[in-house]
C-alpha positions in Angstrom: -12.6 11.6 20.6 -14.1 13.4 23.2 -13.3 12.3 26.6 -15.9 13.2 28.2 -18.5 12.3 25.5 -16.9 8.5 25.9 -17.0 8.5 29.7 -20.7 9.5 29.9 -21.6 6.5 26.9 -19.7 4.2 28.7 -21.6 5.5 32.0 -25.5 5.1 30.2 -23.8 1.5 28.6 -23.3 0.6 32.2 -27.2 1.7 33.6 -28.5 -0.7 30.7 -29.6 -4.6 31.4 -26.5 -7.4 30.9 -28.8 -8.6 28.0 -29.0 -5.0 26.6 -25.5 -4.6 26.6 -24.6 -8.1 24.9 -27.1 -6.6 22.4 -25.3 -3.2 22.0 -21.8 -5.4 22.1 -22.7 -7.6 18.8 -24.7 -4.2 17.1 -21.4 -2.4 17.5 -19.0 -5.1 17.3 -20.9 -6.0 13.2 -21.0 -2.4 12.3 -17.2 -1.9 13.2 -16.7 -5.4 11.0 -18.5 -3.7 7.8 -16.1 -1.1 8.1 -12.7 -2.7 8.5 -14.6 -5.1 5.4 -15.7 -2.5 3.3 -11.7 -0.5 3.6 -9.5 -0.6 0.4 -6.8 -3.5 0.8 -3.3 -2.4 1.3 -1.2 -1.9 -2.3 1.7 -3.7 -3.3 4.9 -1.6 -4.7 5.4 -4.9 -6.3 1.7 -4.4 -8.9 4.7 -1.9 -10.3 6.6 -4.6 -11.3 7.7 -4.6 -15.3 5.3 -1.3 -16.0 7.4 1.0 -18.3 9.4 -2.0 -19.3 8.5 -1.1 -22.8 10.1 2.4 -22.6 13.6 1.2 -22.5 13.2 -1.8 -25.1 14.9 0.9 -27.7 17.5 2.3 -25.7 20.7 1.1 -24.8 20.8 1.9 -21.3 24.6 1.9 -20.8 24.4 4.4 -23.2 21.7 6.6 -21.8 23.4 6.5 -18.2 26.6 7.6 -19.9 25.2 10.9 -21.2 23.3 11.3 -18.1 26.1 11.2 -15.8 28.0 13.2 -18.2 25.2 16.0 -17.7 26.2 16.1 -14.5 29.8 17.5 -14.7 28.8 20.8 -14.8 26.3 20.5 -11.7 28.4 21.9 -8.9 27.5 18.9 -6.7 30.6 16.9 -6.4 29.1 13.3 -5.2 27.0 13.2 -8.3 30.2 13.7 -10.9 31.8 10.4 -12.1 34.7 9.0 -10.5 37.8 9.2 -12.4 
């Protein structure tokens, strides 16, 4: 915001009548509540919940982690490889 731009609005709000300002309070204060109104609500991680479930319903995951880890052996990066 321009500081300057918002110091001279505030200035001309100030010049106007207390009844014109009241006015120019609720005009502002209902357009600012049909924005926040109209905003997307917040997600929750938990709408993730059990999606992709169904990828893993033919895999034994013990398994899967096994080979995985295995995989890793040759990696280079020593906190990754299994402990013996």
């Amino acid at each position: 915001m321009e500081t300057q731009r918002y110091e001279q609005i505030l200035s001309d709000i100030q010049t106007l009548p207390l009844s014109e300002q009241l006015l120019l309070l609720e005009q502002t204060a209902s357009l600012v509540r049909n924005k926040a109104t109209s905003l997307p609500k917040p997600r929750s991680i938990m709408e993730l919940k059990g999606m992709g479930k169904d990828i893993w319903k033919k895999i034994d995951v013990d398994k899967y982690f096994a080979e995985e880890r295995a995989s890793w052996s040759g990696s280079g990066i020593s906190f990754l490889k299994p402990k013996s």
